[in-house]
C-alpha atoms as a printed R data frame, in Angstrom:
    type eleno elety resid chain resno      x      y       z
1   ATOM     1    CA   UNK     A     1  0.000  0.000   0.000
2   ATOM     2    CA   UNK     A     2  1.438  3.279  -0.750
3   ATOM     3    CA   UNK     A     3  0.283  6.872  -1.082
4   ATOM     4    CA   UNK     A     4  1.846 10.005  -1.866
5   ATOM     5    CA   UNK     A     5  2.400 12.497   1.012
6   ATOM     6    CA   UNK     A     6  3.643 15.733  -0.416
7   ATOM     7    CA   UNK     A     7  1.165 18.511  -1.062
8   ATOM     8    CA   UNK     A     8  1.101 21.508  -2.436
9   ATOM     9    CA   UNK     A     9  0.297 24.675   0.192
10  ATOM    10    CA   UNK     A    10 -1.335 27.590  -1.948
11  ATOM    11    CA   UNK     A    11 -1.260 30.340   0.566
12  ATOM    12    CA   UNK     A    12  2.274 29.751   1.027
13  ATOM    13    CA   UNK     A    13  2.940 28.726  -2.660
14  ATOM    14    CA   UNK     A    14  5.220 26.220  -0.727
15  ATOM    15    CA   UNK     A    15  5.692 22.130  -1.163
16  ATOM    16    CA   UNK     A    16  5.066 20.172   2.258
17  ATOM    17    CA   UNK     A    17  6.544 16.663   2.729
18  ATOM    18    CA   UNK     A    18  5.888 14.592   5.405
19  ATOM    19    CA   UNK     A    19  7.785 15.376   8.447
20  ATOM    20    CA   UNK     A    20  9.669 17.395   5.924
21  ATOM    21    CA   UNK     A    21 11.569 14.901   4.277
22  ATOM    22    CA   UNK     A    22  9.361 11.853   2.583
23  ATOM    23    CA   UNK     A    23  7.330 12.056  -0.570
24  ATOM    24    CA   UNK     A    24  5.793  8.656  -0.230
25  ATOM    25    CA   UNK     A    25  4.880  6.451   2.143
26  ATOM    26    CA   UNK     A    26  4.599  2.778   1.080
27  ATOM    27    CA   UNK     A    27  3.465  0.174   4.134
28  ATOM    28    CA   UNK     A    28  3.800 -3.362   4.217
29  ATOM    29    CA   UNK     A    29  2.833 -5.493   6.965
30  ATOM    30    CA   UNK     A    30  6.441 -5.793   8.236
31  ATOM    31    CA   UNK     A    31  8.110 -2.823   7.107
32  ATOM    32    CA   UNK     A    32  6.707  1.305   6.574
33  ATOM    33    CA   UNK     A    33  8.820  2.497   3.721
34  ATOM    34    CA   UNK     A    34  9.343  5.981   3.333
35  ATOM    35    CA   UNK     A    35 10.745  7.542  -0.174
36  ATOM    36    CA   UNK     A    36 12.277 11.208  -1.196
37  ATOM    37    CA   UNK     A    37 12.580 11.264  -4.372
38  ATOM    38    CA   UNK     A    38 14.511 14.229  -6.128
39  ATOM    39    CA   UNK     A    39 16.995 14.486  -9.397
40  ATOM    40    CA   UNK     A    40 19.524 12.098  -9.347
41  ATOM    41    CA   UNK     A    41 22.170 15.129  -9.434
42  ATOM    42    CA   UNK     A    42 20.363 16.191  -5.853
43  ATOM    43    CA   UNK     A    43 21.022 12.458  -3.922
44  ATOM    44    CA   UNK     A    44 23.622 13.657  -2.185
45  ATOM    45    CA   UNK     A    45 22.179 17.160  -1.110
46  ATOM    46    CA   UNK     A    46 19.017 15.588   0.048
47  ATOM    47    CA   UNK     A    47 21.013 12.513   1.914
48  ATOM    48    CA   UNK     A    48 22.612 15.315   3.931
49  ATOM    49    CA   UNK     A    49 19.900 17.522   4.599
50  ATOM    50    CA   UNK     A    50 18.120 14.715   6.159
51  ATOM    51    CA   UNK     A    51 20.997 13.612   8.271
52  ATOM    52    CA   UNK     A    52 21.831 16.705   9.532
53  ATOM    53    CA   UNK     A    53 18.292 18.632   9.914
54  ATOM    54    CA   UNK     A    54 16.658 14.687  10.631
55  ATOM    55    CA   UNK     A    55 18.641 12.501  12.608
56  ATOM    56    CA   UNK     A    56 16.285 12.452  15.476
57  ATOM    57    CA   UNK     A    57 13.488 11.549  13.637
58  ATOM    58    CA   UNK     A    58 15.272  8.952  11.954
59  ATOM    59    CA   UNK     A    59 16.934  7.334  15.356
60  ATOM    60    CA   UNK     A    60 13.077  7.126  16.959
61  ATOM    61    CA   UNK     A    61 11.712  4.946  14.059
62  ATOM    62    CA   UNK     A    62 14.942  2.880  13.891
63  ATOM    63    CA   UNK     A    63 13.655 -0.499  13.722
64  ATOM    64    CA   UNK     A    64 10.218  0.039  12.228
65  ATOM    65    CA   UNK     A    65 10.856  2.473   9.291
66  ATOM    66    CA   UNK     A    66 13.165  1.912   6.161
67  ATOM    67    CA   UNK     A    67 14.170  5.762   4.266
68  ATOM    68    CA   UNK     A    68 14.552  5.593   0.407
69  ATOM    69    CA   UNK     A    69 16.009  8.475  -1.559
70  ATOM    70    CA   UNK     A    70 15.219  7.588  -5.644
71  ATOM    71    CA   UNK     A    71 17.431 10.140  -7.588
72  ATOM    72    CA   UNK     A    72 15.338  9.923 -11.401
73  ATOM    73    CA   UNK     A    73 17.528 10.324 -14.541
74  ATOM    74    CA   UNK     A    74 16.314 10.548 -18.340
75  ATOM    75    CA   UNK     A    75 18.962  8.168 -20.215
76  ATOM    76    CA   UNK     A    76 18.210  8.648 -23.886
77  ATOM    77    CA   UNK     A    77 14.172  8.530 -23.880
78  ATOM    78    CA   UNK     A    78 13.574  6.411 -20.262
79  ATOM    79    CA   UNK     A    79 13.986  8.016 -16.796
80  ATOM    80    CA   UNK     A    80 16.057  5.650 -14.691
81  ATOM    81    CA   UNK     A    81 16.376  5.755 -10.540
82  ATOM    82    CA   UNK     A    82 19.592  5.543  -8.308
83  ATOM    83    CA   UNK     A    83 17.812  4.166  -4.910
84  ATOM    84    CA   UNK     A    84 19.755  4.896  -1.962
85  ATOM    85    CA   UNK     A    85 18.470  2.821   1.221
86  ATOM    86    CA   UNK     A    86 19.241  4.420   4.762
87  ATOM    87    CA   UNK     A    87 18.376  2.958   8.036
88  ATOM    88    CA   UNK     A    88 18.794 -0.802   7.205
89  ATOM    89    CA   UNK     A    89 18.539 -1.891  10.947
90  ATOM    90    CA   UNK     A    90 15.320 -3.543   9.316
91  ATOM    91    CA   UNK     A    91 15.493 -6.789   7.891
92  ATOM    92    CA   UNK     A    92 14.038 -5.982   4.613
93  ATOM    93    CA   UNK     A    93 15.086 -9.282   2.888
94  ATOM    94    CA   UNK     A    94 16.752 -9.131  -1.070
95  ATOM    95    CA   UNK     A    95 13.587 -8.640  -3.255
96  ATOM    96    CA   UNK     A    96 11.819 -5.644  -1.048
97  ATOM    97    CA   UNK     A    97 10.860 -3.372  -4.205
98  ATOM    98    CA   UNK     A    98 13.677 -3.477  -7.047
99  ATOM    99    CA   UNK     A    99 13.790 -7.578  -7.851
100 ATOM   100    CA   UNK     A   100 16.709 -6.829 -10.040
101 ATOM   101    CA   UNK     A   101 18.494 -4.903  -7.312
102 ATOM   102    CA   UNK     A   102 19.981 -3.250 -10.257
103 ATOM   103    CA   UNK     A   103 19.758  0.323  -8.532
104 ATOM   104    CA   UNK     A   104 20.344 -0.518  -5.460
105 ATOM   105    CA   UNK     A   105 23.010  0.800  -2.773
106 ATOM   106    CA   UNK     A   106 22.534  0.375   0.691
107 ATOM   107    CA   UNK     A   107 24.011  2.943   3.421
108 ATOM   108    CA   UNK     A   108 24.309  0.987   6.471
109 ATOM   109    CA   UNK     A   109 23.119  2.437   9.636
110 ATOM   110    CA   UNK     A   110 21.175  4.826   7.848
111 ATOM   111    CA   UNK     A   111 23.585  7.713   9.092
112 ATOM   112    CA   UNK     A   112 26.035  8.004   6.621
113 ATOM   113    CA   UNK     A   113 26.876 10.245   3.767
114 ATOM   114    CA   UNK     A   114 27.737  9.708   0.270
């Protein structure tokens, strides 16, 4: 299940994400997934903001919470994603969302940079 959390404030002419750093929240019964998903040129950036401005929220839902940041790229006509997966204290087993693992690159301990 999975459901798309940023919105779009008009009196502010602002985007919101939820708890200012995930896009979209995906929930499975034995993991909650949350994705930020920017340019892939931006991975980095937003990896760091979220460490630096997020790290509390982060340590509380060690455990129960897997972060995703998907960096998009348009190779030739196709948009392709770099998936960066912090906080892997959860066993989220080989096949979670990308079969292929093709895109894959896991941060261990969800608190470190690029």
């Amino acid at each position: 299940m999975c459901e798309i959390t940023e919105h779009w404030n008009k009196w502010s002419k602002t985007r919101h994400d939820l708890f200012g750093f995930i896009d979209i929240l995906a929930v499975r019964e034995d993991v909650i997934i949350g994705v930020q998903t920017t340019t892939a040129d931006h991975v980095s950036h937003r990896i760091n903001k979220i460490v630096n401005e997020r790290a509390g929220e982060l340590e509380r839902l060690r455990g129960h919470f897997v972060l995703q940041v998907h960096g998009w790229r348009k190779k030739g006509n196709r948009w392709q994603p770099r998936i960066i997966i912090l906080n892997t204290s959860v066993d989220m087993g080989e096949n979670l969302i990308y079969p292929s693992g093709k895109y894959i690159r896991y941060i261990n301990e969800g608190l470190s940079n690029e």
